[in-house]
C-alpha positions as a Markdown table, in Angstrom:
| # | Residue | x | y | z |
|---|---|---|---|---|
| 1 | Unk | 137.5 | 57.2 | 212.2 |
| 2 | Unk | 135.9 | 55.4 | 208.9 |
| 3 | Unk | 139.3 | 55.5 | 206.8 |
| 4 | Unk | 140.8 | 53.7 | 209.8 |
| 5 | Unk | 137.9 | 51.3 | 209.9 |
| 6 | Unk | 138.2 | 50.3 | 206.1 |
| 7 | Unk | 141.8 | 49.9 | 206.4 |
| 8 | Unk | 141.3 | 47.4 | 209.3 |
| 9 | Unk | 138.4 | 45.5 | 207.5 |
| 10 | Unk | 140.6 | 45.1 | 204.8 |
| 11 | Unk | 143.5 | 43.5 | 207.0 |
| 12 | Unk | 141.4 | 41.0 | 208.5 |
| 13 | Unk | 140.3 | 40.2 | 205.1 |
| 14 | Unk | 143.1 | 39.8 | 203.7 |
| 15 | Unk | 144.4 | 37.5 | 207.1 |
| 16 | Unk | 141.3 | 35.4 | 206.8 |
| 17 | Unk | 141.9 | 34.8 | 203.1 |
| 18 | Unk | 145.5 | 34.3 | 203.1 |
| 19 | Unk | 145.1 | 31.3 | 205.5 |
| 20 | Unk | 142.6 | 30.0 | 203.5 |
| 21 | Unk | 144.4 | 30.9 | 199.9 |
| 22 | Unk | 147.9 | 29.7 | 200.9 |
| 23 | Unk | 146.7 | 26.4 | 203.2 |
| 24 | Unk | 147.5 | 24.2 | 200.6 |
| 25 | Unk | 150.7 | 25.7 | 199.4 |
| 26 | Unk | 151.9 | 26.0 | 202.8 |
| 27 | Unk | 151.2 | 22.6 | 203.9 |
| 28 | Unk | 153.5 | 21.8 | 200.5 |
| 29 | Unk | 155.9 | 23.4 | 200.5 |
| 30 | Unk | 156.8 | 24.0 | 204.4 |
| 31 | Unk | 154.7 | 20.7 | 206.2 |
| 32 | Unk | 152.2 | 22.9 | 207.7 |
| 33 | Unk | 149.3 | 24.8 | 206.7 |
| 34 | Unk | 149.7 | 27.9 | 209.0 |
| 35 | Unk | 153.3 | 28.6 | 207.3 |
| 36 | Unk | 152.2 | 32.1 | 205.1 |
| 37 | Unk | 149.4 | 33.5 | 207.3 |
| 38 | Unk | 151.6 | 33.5 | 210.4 |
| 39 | Unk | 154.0 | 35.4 | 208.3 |
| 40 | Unk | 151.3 | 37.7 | 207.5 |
| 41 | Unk | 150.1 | 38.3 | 210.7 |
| 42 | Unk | 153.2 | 38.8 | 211.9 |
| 43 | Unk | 153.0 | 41.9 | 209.1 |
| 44 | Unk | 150.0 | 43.1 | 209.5 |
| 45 | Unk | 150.5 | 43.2 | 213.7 |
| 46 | Unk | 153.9 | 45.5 | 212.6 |
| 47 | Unk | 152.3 | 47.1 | 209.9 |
| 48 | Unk | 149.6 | 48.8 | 212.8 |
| 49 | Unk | 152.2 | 49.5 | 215.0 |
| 50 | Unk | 153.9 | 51.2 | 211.9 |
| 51 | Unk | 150.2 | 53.1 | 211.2 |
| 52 | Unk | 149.6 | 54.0 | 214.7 |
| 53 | Unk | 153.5 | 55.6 | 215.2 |
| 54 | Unk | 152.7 | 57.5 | 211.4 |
| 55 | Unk | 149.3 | 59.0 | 212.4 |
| 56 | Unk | 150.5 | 60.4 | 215.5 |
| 57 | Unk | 153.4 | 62.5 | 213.5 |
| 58 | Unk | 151.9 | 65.4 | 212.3 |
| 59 | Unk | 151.8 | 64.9 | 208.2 |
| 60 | Unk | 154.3 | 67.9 | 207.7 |
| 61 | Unk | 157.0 | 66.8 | 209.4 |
| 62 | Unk | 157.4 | 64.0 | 206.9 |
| 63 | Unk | 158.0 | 66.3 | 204.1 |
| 64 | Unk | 161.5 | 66.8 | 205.1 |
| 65 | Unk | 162.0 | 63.5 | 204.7 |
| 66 | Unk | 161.3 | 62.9 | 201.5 |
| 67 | Unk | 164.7 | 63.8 | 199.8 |
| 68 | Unk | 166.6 | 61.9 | 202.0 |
| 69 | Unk | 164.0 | 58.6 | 201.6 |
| 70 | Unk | 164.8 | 59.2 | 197.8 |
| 71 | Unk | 168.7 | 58.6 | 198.2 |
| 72 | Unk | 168.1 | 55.9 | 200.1 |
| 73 | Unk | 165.1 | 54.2 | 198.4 |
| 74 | Unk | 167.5 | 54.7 | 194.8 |
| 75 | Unk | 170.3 | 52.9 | 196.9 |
| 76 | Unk | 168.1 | 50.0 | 197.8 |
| 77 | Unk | 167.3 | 50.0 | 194.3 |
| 78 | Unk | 170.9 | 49.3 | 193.0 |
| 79 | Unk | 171.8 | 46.8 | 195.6 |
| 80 | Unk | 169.4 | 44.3 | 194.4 |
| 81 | Unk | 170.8 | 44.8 | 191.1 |
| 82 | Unk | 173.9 | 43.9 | 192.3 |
| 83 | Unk | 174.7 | 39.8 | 192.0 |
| 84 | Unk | 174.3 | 38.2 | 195.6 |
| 85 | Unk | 172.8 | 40.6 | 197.1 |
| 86 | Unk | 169.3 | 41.1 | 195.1 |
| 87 | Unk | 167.0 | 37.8 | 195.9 |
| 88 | Unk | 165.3 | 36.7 | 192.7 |
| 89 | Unk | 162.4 | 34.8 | 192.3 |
| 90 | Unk | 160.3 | 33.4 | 189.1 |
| 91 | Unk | 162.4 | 35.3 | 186.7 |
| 92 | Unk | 162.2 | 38.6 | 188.8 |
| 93 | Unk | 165.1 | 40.2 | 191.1 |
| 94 | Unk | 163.1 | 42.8 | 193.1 |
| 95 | Unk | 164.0 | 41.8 | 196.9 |
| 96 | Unk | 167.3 | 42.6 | 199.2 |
| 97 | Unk | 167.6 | 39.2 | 201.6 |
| 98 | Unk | 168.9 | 38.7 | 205.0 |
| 99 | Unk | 168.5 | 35.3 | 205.6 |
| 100 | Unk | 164.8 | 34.5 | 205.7 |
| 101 | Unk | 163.2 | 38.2 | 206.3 |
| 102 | Unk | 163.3 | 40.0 | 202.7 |
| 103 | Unk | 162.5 | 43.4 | 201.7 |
| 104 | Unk | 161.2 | 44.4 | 198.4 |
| 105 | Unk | 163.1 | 48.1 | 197.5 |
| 106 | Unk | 160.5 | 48.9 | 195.0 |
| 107 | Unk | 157.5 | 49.0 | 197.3 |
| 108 | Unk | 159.2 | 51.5 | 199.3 |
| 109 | Unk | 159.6 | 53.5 | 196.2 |
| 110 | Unk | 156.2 | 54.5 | 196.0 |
| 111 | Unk | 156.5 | 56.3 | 199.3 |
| 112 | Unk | 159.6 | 57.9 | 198.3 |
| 113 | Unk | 158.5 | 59.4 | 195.3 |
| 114 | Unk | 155.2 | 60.3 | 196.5 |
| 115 | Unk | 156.5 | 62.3 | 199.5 |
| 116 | Unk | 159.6 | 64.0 | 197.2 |
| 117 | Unk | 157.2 | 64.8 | 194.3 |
| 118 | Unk | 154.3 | 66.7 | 197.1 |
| 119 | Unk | 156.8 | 68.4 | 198.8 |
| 120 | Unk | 158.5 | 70.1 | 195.5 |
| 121 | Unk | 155.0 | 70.4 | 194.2 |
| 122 | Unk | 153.8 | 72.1 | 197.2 |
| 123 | Unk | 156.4 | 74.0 | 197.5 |
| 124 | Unk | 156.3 | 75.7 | 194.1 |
| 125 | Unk | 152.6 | 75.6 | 193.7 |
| 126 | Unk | 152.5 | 79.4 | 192.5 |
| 127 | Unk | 154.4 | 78.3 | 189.4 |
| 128 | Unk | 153.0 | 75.6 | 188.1 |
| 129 | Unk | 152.6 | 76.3 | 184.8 |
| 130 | Unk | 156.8 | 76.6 | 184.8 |
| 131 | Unk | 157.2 | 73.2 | 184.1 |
| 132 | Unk | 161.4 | 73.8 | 184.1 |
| 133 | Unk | 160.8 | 73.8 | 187.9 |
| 134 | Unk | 158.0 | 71.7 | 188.6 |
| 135 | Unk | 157.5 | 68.8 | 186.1 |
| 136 | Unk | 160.4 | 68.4 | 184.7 |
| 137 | Unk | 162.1 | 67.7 | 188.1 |
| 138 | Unk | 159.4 | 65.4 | 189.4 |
| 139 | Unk | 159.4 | 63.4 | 185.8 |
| 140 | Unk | 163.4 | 63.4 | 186.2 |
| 141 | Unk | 163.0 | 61.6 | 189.5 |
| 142 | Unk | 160.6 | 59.3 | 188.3 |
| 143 | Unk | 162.2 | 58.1 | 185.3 |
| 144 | Unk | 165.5 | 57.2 | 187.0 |
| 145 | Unk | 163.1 | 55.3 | 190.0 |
| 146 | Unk | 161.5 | 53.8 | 187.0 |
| 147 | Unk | 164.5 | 52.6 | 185.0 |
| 148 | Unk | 165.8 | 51.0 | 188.2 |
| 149 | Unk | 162.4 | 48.9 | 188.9 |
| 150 | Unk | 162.0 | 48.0 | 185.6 |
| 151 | Unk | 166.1 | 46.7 | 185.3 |
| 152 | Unk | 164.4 | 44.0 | 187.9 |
| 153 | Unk | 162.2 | 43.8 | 185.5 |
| 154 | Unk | 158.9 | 45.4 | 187.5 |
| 155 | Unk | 156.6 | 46.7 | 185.1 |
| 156 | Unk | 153.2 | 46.7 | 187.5 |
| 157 | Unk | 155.0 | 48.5 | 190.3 |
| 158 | Unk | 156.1 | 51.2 | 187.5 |
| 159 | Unk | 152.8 | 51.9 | 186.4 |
| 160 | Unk | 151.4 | 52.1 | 189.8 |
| 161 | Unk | 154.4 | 54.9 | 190.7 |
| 162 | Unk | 153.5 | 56.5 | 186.9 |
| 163 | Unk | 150.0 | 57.0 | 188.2 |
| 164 | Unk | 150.9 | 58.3 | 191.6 |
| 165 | Unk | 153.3 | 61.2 | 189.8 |
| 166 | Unk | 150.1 | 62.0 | 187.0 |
| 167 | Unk | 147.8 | 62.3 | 190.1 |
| 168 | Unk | 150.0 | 65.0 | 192.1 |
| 169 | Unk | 150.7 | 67.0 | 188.9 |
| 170 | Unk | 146.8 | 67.0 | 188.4 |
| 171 | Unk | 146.1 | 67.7 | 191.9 |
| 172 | Unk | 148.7 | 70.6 | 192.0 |
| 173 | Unk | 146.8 | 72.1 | 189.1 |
| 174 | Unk | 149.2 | 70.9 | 185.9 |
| 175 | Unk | 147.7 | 72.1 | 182.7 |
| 176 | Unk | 145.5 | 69.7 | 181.6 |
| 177 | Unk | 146.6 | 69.6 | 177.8 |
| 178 | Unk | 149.8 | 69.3 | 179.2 |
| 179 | Unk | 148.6 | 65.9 | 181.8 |
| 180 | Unk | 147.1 | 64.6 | 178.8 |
| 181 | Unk | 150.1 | 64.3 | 176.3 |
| 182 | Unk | 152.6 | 62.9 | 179.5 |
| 183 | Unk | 149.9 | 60.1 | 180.2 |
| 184 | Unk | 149.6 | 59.5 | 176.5 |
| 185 | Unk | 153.7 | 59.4 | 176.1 |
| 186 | Unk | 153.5 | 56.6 | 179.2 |
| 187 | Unk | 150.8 | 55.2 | 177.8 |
| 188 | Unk | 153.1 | 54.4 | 174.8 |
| 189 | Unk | 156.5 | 53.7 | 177.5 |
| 190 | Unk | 154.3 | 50.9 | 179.0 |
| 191 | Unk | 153.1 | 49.8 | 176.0 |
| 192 | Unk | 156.5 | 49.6 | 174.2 |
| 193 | Unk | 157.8 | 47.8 | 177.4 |
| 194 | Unk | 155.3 | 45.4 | 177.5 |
| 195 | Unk | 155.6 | 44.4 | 173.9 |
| 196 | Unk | 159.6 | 44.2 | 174.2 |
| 197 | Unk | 159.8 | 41.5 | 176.6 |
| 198 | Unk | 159.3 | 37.9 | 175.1 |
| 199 | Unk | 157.3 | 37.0 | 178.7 |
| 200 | Unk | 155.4 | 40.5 | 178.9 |
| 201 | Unk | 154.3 | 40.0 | 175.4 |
| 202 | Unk | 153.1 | 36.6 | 175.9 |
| 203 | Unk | 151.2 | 38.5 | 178.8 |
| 204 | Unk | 149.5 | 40.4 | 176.8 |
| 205 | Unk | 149.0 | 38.0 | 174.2 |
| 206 | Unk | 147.5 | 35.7 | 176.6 |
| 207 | Unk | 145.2 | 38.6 | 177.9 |
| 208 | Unk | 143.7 | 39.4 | 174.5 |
| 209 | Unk | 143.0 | 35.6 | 173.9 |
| 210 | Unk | 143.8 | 33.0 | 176.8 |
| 211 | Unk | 142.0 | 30.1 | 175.0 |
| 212 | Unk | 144.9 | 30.4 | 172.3 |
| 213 | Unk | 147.1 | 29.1 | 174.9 |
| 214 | Unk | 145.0 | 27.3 | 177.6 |
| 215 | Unk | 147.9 | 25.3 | 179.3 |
| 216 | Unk | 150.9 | 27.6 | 179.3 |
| 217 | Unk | 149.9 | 31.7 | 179.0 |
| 218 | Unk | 146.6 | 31.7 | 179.3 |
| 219 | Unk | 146.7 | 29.3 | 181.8 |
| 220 | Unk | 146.7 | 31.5 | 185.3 |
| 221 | Unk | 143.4 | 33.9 | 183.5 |
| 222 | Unk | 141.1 | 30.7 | 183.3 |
| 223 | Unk | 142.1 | 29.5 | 186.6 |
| 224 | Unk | 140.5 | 32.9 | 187.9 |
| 225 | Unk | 137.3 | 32.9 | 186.0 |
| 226 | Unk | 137.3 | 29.0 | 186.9 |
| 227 | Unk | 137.0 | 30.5 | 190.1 |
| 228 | Unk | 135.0 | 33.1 | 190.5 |
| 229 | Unk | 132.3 | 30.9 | 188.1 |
| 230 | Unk | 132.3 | 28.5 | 191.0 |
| 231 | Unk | 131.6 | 31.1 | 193.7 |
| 232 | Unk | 128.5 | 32.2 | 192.1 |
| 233 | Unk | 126.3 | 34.5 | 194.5 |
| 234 | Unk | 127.1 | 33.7 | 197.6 |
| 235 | Unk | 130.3 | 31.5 | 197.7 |
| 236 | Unk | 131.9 | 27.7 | 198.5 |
| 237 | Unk | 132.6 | 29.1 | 201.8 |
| 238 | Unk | 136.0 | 30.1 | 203.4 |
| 239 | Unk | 138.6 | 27.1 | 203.0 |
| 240 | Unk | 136.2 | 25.4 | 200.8 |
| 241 | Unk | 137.2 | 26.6 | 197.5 |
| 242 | Unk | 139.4 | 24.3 | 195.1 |
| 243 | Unk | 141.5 | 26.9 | 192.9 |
| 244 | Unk | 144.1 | 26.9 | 195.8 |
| 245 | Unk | 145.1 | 23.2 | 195.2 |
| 246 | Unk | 147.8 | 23.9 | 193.3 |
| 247 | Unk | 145.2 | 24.7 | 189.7 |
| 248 | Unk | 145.7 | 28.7 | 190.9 |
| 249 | Unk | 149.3 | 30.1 | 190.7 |
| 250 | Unk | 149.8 | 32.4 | 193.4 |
| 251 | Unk | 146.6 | 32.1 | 194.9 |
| 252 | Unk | 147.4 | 34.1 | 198.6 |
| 253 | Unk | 149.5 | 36.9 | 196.5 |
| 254 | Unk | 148.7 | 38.2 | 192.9 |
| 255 | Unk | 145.2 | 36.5 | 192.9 |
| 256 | Unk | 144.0 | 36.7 | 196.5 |
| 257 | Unk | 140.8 | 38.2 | 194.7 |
| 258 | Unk | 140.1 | 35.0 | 193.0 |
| 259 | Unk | 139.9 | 32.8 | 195.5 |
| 260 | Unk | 137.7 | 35.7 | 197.0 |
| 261 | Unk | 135.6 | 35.4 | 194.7 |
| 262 | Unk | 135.4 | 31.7 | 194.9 |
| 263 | Unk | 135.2 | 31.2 | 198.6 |
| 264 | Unk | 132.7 | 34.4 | 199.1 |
| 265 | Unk | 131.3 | 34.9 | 195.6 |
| 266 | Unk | 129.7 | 38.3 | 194.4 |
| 267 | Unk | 128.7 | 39.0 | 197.8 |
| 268 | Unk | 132.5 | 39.0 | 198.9 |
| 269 | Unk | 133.9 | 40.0 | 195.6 |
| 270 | Unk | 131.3 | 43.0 | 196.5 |
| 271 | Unk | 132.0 | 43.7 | 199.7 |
| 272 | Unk | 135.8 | 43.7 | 198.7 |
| 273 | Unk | 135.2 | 46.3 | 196.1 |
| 274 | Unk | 132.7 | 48.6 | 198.0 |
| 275 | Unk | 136.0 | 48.7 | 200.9 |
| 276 | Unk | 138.6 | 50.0 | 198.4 |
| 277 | Unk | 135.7 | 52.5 | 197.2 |
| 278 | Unk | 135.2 | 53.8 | 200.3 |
| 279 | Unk | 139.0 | 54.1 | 200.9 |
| 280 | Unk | 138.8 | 56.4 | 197.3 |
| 281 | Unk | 135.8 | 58.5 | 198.6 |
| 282 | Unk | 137.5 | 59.0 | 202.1 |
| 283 | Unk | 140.9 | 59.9 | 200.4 |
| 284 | Unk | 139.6 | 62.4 | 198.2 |
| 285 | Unk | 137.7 | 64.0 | 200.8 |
| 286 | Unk | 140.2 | 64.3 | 202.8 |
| 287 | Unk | 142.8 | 65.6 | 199.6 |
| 288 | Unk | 140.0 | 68.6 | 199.4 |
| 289 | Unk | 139.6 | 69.5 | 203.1 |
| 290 | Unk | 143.1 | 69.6 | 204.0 |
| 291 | Unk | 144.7 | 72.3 | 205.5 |
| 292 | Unk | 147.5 | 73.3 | 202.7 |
| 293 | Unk | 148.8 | 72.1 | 199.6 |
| 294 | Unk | 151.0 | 69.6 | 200.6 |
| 295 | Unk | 148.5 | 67.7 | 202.3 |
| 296 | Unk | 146.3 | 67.9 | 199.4 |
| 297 | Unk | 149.0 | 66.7 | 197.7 |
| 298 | Unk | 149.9 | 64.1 | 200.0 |
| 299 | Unk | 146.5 | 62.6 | 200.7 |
| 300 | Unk | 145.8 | 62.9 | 196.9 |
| 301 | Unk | 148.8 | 60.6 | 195.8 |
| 302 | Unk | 147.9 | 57.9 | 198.7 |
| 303 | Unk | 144.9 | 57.9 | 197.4 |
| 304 | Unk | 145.9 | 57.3 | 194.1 |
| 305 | Unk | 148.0 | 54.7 | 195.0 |
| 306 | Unk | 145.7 | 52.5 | 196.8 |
| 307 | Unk | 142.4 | 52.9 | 194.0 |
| 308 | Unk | 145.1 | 52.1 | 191.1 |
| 309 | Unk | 146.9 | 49.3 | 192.7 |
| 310 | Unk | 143.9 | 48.0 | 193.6 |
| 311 | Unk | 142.4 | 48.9 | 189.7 |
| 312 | Unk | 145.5 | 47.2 | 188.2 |
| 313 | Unk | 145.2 | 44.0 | 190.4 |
| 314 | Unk | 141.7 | 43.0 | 190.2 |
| 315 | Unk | 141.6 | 44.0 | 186.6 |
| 316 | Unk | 144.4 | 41.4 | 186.0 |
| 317 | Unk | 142.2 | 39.1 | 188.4 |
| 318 | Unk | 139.1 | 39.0 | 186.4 |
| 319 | Unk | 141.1 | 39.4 | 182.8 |
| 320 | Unk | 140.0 | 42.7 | 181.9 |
| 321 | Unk | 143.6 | 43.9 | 182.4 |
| 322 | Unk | 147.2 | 42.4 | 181.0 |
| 323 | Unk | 148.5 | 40.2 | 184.0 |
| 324 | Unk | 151.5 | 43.0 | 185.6 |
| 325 | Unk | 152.3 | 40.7 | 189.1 |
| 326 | Unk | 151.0 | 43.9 | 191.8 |
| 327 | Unk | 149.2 | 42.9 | 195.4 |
| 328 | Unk | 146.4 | 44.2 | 196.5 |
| 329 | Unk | 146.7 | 46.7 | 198.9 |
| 330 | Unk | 146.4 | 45.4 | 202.5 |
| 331 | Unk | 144.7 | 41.8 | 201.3 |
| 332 | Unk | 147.5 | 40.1 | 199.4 |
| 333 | Unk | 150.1 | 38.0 | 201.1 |
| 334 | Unk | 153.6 | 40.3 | 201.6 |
| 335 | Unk | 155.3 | 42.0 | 204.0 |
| 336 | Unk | 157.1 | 45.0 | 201.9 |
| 337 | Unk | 154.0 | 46.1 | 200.6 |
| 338 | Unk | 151.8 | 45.8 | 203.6 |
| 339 | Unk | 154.2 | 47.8 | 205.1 |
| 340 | Unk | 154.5 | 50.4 | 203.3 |
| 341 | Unk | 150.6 | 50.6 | 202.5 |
| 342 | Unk | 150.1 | 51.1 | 206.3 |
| 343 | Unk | 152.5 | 53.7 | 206.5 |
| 344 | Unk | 151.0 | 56.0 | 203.7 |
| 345 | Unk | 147.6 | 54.9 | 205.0 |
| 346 | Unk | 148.6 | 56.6 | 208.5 |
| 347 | Unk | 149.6 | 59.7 | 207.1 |
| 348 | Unk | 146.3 | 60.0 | 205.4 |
| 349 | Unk | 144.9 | 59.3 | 208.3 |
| 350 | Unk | 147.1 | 62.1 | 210.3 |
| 351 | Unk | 146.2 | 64.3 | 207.3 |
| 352 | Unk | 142.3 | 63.5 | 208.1 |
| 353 | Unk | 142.7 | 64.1 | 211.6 |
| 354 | Unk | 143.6 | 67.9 | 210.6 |
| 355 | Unk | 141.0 | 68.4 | 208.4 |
| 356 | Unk | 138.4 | 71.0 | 208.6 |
């Protein structure tokens, strides 16, 4: 199956890469250089088993889970709140620790939502137009997952759950006018919360001008086109590349893409790109040849998830987009979101399987 195949090229990337992006780190920070990637393929081997056990679970029978992976997600969700439990790391408390395994609540979110908001969607697709039974309970739902992620704070993973919910509504057949002015009014939320924040507004300071402030918030954006300048056509070559000595923050995570670009130049960068569009091509096709609505649904909001993830990331990458702190999908280094990636990427997959 092709969507199975760009998923897997996209894991071994992202394993080749974050052996090469974290080598230096690791070697720093832990005396060896094999520290990160053996934690990530130690996720990506249980994030196939998780994506073979999904795709073999005919897509429907998750829907009844979705209320119930809601509760629990929102609990997750205020326990990392909640002072010695919630791990917190670079001004951020978005994981739940047990000892040195960690799980990040809010990527499990996006499932959670995703599978609540198709199933009422689908559900009540004859009266879509009555937004008292459709939107407003989706949006309700939303904006309480939201408030919680964004108390961590988390404003990337927000956005990336804003754009799944917009998606569905659009895919269930939400007026447009009506689509229009709720992306508009989140348009303004984000904006609002991105100006509020001291940090977040020196973010997007930083994006509209990083030369103003070369050494401090601008710092991170010139690392990356530093980067991907040096990779030119073809590349340094894998483990070559210099950004990963300690000049690029974050290089195996945030800004796997930049050393991408460094070590493979354009032709990587390329390749990378040409993947995640054939994952969006794949997806929608699928969204329009499944059986019923709540596979349309369902394969419509992975989809969505993975293109705009993947939009919001390599747009901060290459400084076309405000720095938010979001992986990209089945390449950066993390086990939460690999995880969960794998398991929405096996139930488009079962959805696939069904089409006609």
């Amino acid at each position: 199956m092709a969507l199975l195949g760009v998923i897997v090229a996209l894991n071994l990337i992202g394993l080749v890469m974050v052996l090469s992006a974290s080598s230096y780190t690791s070697q720093d920070e832990f005396g060896s250089p094999w520290y990160y990637v053996r934690r990530q393929a130690m996720w990506s081997a249980l994030g196939a088993v998780v994506l073979l056990a999904v795709l073999r679970v005919d897509y429907h029978r998750w829907r009844r889970l979705g209320g119930f992976a809601l509760v629990v997600t929102l609990g997750l969700l205020v326990l990392v709140l909640v002072p010695g439990i919630g791990v917190g790391a670079n001004g951020a408390t978005r994981w739940i620790g047990w000892g040195p395994v960690t799980v990040q609540p809010s990527e499990l979110a996006k499932l959670a939502v995703l599978l609540f908001a198709a199933d009422l969607l689908a559900r009540r697709i004859h009266r879509i137009h009555d937004t008292r039974c459709t939107v407003r309970p989706v949006l309700v739902v939303t904006a309480a997952v939201a408030l919680l992620i964004m108390a961590q704070p988390n404003l990337g993973t927000t956005l990336v759950i804003g754009a799944i919910v917009v998606a569905l509504l659009f895919v269930a057949g939400s007026p447009l006018g009506r689509l229009a002015g709720l992306a508009a009014f989140g348009v303004g939320l984000a904006t609002v919360a991105a100006l509020a924040a001291p940090y977040r507004r020196a973010r997007v300071l930083a994006f509209l001008d990083p030369w103003a402030d070369p050494l401090n918030t601008g710092y991170q954006t010139i690392q990356a086109w530093a980067a991907i300048a040096e990779g030119g056509i073809s590349g340094v070559g894998v483990g070559a590349g210099r950004a990963k000595w300690g000049f690029l923050p974050f290089a195996h995570t945030d800004f796997i893409f930049a050393v991408i670009g460094e070590e493979l130049g354009l032709v990587g960068a390329l390749v990378v790109l040409a993947l995640f569009l054939a994952l969006a091509v794949l997806g929608v096709r699928t969204a329009l040849r499944a059986p019923d609505a709540f596979g349309t649904l369902l394969a419509g909001g992975v989809t969505a998830w993975f293109v705009m993830q993947a939009f919001v990331n390599i747009g901060a990458v290459v400084g076309v987009l405000p720095i938010t702190g979001v992986p990209l999908p089945f390449v950066s280094a993390g086990g939460s979101s690999l995880l969960a990636s794998m398991a929405a990427a096996g139930m488009l997959a079962n959805v696939a399987r069904q089409t006609s």
